[in-house]
SEFIZA-3560 file (N, C-alpha, C; in Angstrom, 3 decimals):
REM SEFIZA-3560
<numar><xx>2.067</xx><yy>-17.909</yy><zz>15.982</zz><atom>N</atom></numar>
<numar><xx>1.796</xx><yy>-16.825</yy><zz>16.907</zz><atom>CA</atom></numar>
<numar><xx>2.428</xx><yy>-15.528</yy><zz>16.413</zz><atom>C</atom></numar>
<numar><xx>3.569</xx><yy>-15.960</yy><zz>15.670</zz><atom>N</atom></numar>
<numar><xx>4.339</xx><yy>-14.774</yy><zz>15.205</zz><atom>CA</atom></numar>
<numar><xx>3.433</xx><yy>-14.069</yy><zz>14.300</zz><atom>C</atom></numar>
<numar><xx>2.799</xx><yy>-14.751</yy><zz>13.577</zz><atom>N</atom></numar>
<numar><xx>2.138</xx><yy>-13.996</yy><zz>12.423</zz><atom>CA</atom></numar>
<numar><xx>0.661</xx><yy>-12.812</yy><zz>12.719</zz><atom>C</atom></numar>
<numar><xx>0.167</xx><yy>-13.902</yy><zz>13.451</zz><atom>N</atom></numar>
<numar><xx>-1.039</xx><yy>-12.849</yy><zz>14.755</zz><atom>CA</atom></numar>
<numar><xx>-0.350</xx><yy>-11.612</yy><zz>14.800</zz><atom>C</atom></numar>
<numar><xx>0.703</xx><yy>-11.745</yy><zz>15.515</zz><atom>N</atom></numar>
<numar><xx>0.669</xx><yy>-10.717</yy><zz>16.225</zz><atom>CA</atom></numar>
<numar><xx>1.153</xx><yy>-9.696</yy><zz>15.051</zz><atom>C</atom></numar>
<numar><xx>2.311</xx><yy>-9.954</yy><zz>13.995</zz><atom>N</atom></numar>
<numar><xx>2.573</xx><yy>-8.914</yy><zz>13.080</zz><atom>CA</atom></numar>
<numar><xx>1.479</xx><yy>-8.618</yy><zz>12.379</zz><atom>C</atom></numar>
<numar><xx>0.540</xx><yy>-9.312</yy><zz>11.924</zz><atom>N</atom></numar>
<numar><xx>-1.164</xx><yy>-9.195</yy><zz>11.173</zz><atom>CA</atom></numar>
<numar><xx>-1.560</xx><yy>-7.909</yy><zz>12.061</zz><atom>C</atom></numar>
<numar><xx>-1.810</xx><yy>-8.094</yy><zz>13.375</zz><atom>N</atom></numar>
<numar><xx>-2.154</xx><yy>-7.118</yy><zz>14.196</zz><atom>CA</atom></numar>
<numar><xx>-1.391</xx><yy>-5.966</yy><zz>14.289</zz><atom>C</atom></numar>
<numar><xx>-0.332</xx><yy>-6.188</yy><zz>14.744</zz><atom>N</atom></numar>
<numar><xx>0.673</xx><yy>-4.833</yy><zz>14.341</zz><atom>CA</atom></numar>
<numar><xx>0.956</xx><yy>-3.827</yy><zz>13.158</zz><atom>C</atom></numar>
<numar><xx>0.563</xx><yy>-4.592</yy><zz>11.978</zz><atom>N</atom></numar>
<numar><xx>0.186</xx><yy>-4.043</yy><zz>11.092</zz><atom>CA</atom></numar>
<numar><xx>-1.036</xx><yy>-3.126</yy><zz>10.651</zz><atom>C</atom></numar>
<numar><xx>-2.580</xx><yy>-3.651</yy><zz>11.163</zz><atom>N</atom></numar>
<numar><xx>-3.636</xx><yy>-3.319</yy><zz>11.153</zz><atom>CA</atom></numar>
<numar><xx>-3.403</xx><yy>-1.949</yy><zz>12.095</zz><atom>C</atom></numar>
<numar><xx>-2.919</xx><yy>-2.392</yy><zz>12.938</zz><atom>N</atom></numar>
<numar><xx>-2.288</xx><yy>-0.917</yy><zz>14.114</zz><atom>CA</atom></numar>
<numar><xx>-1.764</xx><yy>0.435</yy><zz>13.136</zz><atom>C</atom></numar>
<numar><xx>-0.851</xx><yy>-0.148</yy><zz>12.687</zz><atom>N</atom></numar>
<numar><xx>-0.269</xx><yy>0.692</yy><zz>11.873</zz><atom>CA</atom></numar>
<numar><xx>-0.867</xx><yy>1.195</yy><zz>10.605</zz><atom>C</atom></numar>
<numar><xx>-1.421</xx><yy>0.639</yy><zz>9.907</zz><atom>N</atom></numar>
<numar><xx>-2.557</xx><yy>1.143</yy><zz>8.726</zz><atom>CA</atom></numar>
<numar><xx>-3.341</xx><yy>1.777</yy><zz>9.153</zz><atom>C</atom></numar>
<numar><xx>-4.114</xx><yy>1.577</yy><zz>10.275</zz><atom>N</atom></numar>
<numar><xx>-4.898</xx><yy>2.512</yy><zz>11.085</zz><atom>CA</atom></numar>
<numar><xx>-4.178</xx><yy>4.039</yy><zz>11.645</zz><atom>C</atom></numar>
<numar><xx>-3.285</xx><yy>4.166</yy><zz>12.342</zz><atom>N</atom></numar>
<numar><xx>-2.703</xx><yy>4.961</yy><zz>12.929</zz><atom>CA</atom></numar>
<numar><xx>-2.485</xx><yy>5.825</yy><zz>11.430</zz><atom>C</atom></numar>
<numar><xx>-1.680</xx><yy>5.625</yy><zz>10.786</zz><atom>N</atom></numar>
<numar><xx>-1.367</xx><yy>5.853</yy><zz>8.934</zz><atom>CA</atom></numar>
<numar><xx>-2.621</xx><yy>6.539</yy><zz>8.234</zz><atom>C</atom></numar>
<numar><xx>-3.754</xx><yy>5.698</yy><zz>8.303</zz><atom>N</atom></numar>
<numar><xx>-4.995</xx><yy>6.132</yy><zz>7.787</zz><atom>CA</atom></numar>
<numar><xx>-5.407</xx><yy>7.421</yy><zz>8.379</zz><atom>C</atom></numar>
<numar><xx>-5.499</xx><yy>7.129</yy><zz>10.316</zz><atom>N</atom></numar>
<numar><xx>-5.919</xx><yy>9.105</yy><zz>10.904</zz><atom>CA</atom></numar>
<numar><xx>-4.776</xx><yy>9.870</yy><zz>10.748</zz><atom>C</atom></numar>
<numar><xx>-3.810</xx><yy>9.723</yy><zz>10.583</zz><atom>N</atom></numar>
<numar><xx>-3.135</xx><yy>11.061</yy><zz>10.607</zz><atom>CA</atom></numar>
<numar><xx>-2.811</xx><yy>11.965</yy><zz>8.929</zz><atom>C</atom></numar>
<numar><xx>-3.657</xx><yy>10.340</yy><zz>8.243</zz><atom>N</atom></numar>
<numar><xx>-3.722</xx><yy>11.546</yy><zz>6.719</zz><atom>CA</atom></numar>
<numar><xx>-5.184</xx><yy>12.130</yy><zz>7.090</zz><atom>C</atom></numar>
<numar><xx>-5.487</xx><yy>11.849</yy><zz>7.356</zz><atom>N</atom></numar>
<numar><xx>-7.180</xx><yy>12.124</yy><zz>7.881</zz><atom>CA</atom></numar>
<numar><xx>-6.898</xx><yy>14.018</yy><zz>8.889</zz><atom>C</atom></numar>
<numar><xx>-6.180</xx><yy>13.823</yy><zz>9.354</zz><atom>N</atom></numar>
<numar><xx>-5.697</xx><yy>14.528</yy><zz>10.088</zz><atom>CA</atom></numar>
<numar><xx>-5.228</xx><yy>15.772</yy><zz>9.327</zz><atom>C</atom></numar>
<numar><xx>-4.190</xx><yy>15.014</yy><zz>8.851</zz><atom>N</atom></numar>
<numar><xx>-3.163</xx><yy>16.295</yy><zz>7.993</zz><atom>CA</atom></numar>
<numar><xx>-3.853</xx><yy>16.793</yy><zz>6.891</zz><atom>C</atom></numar>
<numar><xx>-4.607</xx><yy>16.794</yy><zz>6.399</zz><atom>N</atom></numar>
<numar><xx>-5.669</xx><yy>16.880</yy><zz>5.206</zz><atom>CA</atom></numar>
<numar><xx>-7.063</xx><yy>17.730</yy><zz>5.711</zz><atom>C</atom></numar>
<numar><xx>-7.097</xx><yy>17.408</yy><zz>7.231</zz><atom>N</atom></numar>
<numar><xx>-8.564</xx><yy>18.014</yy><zz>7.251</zz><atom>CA</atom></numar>
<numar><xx>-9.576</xx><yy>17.026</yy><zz>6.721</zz><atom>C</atom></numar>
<numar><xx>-9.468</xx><yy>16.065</yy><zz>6.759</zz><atom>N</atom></numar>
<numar><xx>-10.655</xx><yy>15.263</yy><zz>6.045</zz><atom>CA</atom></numar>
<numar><xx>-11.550</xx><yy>14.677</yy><zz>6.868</zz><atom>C</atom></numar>
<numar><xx>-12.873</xx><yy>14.331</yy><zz>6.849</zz><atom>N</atom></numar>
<numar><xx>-13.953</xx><yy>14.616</yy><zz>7.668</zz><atom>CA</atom></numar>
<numar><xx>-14.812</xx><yy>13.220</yy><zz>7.749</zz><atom>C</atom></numar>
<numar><xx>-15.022</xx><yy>12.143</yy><zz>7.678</zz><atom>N</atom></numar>
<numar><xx>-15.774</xx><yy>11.057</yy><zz>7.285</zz><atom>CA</atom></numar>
<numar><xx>-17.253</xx><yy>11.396</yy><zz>7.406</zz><atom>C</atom></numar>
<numar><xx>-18.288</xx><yy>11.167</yy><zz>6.173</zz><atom>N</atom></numar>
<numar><xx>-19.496</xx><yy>11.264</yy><zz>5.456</zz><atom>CA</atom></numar>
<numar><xx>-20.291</xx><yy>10.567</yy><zz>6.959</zz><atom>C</atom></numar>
<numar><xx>-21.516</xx><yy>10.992</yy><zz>7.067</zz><atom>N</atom></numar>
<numar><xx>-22.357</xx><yy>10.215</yy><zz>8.296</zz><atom>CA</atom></numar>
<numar><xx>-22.382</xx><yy>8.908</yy><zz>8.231</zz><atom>C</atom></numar>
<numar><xx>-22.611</xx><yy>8.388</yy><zz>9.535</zz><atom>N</atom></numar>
<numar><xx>-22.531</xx><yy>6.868</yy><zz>9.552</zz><atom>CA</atom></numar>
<numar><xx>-23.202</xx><yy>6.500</yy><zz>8.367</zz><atom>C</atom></numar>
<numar><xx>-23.387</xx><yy>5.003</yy><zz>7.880</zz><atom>N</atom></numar>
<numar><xx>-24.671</xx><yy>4.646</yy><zz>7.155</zz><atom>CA</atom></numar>
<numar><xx>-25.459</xx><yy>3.426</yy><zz>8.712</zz><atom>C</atom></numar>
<numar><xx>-26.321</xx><yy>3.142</yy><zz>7.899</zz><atom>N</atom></numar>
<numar><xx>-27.357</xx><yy>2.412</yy><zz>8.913</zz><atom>CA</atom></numar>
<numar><xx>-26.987</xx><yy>1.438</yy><zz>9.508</zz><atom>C</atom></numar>
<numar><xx>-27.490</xx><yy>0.573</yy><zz>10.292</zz><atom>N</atom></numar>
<numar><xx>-26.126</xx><yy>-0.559</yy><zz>10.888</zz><atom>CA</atom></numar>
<numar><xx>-26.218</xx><yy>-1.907</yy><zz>9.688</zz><atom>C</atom></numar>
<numar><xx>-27.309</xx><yy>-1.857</yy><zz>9.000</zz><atom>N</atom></numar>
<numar><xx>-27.384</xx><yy>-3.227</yy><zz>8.275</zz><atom>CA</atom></numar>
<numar><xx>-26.284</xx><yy>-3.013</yy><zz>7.471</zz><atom>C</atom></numar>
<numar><xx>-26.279</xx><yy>-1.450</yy><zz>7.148</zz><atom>N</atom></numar>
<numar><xx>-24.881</xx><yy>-1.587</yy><zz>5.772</zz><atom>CA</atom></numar>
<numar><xx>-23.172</xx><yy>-1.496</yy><zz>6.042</zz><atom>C</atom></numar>
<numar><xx>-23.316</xx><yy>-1.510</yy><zz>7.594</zz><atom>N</atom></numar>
<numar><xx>-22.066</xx><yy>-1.787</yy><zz>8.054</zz><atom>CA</atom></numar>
<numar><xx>-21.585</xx><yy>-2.902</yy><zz>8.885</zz><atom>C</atom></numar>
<numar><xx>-22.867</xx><yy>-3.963</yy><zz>8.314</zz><atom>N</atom></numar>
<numar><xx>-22.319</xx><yy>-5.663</yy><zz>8.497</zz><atom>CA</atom></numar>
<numar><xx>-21.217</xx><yy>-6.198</yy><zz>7.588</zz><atom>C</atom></numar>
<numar><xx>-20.303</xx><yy>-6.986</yy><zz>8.117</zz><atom>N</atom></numar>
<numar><xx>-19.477</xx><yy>-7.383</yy><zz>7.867</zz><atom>CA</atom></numar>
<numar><xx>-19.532</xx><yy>-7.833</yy><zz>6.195</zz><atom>C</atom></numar>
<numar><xx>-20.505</xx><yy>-8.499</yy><zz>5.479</zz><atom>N</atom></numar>
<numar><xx>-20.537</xx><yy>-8.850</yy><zz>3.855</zz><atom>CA</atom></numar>
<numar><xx>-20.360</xx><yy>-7.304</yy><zz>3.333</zz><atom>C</atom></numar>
<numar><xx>-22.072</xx><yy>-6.906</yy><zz>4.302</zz><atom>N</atom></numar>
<numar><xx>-22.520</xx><yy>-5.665</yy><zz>3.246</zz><atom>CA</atom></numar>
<numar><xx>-21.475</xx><yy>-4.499</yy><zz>2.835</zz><atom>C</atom></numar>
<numar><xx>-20.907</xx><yy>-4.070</yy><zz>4.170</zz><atom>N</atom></numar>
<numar><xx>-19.528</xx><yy>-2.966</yy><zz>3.903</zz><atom>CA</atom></numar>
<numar><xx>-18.682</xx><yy>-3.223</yy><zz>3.076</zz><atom>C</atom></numar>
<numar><xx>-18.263</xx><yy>-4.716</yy><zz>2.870</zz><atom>N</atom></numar>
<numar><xx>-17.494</xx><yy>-4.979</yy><zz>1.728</zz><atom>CA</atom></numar>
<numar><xx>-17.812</xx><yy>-5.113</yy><zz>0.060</zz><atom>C</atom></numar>
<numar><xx>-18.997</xx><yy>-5.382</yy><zz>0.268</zz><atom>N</atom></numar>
<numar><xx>-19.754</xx><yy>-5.172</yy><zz>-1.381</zz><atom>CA</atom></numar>
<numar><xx>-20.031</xx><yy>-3.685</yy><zz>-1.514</zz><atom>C</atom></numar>
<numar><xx>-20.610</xx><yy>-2.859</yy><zz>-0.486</zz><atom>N</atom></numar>
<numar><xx>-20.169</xx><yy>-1.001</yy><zz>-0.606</zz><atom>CA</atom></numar>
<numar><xx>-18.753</xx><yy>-1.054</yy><zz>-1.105</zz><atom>C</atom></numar>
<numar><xx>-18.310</xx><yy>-1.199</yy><zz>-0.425</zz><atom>N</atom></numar>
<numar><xx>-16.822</xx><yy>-0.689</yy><zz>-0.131</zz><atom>CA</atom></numar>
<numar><xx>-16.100</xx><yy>-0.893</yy><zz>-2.093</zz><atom>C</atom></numar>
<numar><xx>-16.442</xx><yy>-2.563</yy><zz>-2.787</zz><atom>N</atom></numar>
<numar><xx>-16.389</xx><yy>-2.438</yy><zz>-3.941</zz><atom>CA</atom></numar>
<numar><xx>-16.916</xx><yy>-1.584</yy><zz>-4.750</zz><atom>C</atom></numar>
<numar><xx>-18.196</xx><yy>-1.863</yy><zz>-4.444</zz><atom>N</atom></numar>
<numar><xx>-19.343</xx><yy>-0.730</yy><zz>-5.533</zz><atom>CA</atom></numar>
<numar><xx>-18.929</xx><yy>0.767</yy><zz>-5.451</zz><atom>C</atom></numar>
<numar><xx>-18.106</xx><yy>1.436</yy><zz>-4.075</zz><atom>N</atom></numar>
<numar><xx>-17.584</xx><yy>3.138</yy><zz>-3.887</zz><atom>CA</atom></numar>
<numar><xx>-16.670</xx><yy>2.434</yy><zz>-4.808</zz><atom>C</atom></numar>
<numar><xx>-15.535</xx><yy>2.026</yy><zz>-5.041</zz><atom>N</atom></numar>
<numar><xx>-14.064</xx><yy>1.603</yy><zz>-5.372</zz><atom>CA</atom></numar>
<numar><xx>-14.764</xx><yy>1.554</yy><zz>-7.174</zz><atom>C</atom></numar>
<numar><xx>-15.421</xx><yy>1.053</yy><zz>-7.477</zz><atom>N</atom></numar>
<numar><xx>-15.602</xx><yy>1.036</yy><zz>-9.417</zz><atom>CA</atom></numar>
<numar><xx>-16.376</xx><yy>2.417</yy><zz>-9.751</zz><atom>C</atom></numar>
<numar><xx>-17.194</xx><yy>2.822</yy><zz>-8.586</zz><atom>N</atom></numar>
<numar><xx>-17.667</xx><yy>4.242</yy><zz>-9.148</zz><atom>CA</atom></numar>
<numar><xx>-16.898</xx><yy>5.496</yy><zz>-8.769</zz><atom>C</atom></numar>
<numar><xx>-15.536</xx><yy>5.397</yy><zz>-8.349</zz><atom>N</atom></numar>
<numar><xx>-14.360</xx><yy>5.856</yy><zz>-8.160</zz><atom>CA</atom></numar>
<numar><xx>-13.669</xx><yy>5.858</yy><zz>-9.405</zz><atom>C</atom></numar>
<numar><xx>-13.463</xx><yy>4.367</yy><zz>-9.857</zz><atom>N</atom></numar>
<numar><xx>-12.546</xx><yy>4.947</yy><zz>-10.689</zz><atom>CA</atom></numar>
<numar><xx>-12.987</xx><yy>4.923</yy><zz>-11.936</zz><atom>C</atom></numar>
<numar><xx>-14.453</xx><yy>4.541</yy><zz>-12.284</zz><atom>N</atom></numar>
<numar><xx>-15.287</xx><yy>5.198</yy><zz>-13.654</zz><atom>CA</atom></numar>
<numar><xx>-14.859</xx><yy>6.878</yy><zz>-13.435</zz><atom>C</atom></numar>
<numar><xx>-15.389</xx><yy>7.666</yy><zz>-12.215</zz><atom>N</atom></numar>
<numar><xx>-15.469</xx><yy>8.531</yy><zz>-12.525</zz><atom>CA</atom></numar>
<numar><xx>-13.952</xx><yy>9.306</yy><zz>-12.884</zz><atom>C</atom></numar>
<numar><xx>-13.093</xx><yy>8.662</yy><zz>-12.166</zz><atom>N</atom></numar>
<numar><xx>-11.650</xx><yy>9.286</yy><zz>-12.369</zz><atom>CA</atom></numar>
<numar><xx>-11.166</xx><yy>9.052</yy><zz>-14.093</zz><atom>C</atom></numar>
<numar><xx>-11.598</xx><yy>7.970</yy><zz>-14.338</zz><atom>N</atom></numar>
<numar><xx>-11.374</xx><yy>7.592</yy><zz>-15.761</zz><atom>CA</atom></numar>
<numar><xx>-11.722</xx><yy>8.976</yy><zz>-16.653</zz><atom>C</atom></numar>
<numar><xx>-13.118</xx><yy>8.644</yy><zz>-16.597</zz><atom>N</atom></numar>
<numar><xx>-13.737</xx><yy>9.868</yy><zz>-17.640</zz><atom>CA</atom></numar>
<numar><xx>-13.295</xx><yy>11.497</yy><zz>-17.657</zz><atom>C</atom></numar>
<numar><xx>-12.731</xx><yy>11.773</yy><zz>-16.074</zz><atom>N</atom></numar>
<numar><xx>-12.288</xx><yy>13.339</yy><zz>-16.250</zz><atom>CA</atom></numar>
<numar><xx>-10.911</xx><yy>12.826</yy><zz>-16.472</zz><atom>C</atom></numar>
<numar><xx>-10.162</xx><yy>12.219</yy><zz>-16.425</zz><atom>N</atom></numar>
<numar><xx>-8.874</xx><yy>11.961</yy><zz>-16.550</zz><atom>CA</atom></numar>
<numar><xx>-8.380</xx><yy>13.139</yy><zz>-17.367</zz><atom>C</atom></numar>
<numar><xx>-9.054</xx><yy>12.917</yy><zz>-18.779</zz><atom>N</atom></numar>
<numar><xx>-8.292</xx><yy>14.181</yy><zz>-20.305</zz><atom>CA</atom></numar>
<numar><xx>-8.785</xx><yy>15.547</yy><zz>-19.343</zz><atom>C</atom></numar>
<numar><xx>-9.618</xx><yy>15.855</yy><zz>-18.371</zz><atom>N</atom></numar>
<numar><xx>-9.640</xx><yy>16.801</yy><zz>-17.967</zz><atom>CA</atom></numar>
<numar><xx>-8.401</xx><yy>17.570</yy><zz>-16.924</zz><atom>C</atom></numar>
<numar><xx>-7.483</xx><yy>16.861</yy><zz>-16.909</zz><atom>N</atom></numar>
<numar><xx>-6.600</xx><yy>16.865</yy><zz>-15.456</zz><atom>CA</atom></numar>
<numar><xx>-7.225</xx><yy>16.633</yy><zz>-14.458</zz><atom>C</atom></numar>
<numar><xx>-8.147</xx><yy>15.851</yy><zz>-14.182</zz><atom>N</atom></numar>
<numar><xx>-8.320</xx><yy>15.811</yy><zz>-12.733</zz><atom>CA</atom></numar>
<numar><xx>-7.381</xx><yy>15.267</yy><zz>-12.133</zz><atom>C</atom></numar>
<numar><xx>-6.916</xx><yy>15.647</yy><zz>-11.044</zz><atom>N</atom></numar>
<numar><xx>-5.931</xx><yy>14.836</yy><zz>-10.219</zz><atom>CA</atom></numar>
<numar><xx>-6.773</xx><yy>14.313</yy><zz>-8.422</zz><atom>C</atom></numar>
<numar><xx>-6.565</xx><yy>12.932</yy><zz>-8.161</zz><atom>N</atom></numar>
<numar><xx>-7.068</xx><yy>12.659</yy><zz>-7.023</zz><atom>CA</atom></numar>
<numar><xx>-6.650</xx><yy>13.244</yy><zz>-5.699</zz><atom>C</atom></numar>
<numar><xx>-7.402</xx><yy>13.487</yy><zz>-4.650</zz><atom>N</atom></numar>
<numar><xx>-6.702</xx><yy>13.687</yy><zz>-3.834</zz><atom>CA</atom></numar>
<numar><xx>-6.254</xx><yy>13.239</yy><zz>-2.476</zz><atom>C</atom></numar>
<numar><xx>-7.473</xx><yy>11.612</yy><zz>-3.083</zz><atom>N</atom></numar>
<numar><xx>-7.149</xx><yy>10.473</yy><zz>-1.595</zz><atom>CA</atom></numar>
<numar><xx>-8.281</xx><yy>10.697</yy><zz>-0.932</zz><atom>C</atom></numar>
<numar><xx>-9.190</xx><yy>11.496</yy><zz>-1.270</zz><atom>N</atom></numar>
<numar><xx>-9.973</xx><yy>11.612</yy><zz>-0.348</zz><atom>CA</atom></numar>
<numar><xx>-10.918</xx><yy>10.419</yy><zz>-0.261</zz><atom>C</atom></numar>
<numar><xx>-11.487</xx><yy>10.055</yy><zz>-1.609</zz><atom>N</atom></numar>
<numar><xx>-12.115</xx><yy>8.824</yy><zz>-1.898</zz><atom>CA</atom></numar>
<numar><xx>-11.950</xx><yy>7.816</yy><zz>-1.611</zz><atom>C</atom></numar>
<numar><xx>-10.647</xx><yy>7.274</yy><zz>-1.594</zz><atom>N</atom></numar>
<numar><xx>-9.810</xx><yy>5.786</yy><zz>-1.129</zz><atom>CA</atom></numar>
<numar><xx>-9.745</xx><yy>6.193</yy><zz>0.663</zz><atom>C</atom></numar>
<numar><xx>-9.368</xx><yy>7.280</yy><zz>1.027</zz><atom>N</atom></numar>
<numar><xx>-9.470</xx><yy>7.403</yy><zz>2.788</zz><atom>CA</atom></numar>
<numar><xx>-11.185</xx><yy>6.853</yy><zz>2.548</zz><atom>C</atom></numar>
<numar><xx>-12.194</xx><yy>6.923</yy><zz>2.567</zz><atom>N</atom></numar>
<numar><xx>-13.724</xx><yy>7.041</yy><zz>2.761</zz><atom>CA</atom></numar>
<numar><xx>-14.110</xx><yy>5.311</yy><zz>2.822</zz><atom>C</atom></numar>
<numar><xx>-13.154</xx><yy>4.998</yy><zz>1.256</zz><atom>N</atom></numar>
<numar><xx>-13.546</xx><yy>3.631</yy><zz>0.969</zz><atom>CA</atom></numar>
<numar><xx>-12.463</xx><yy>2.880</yy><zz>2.243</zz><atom>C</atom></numar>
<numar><xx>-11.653</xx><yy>3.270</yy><zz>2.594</zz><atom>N</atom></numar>
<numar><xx>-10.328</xx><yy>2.600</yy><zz>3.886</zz><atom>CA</atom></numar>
<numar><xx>-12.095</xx><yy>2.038</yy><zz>4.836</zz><atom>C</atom></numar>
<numar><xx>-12.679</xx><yy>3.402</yy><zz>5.827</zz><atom>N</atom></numar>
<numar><xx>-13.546</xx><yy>3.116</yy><zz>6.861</zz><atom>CA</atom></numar>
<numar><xx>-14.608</xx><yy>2.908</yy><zz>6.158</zz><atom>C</atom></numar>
<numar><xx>-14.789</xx><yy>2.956</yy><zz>5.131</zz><atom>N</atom></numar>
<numar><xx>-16.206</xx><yy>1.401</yy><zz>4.384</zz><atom>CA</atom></numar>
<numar><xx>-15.975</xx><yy>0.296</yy><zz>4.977</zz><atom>C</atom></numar>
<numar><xx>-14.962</xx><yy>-0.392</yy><zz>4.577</zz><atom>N</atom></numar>
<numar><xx>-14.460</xx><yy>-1.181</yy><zz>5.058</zz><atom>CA</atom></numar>
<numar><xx>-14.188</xx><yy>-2.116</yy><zz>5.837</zz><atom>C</atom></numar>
<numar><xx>-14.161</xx><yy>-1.294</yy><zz>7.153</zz><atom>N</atom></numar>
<numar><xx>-13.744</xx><yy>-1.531</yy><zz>8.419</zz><atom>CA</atom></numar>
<numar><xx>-15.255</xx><yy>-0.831</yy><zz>9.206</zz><atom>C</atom></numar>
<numar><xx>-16.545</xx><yy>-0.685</yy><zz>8.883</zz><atom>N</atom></numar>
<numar><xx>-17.330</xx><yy>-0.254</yy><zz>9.029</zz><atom>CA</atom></numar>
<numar><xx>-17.456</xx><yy>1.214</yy><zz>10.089</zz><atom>C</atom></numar>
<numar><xx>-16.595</xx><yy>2.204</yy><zz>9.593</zz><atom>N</atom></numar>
<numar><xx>-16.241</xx><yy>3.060</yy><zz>10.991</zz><atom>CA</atom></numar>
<numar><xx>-17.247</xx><yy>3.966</yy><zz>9.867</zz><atom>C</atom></numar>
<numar><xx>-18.020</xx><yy>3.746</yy><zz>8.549</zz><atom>N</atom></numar>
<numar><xx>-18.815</xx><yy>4.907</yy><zz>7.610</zz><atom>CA</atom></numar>
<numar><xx>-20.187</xx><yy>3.978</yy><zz>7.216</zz><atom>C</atom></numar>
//
């Protein structure tokens, strides 16, 4: 029972964590997608496929300085959790 509830308390807290960078940033979440792609498999095979074309693209400008700014990994967070 102990573990429930810290599992949950946690999810609380990653969440709460997640809006207030959302917050402090100004950052905006992209329009819903359709409901089929925010079934429980499908969001998670998105959620991979955003996550490798993330960091191909970070790879390749890398020698450019690009520096991240979270915005991508916040987007892929509510992939996820189907809130995008």
């Amino acid at each position: 029972m102990t573990e429930k509830t810290t599992k949950c308390q946690d999810e609380t807290t990653d969440f709460e964590l997640w809006k207030a960078d959302g917050d402090r940033n100004g950052w905006t979440l992209p329009g819903a997608a359709q409901w089929p792609f925010r079934l429980p498999v499908i969001r998670h095979i998105r959620a991979a496929w955003n996550t490798l074309q993330v960091e191909q693209h970070y790879a390749a400008y890398a020698s450019l300085g690009l520096v991240r700014s979270g915005y991508d990994e916040w987007v892929i967070y509510a992939i996820e959790r189907g809130m995008c």
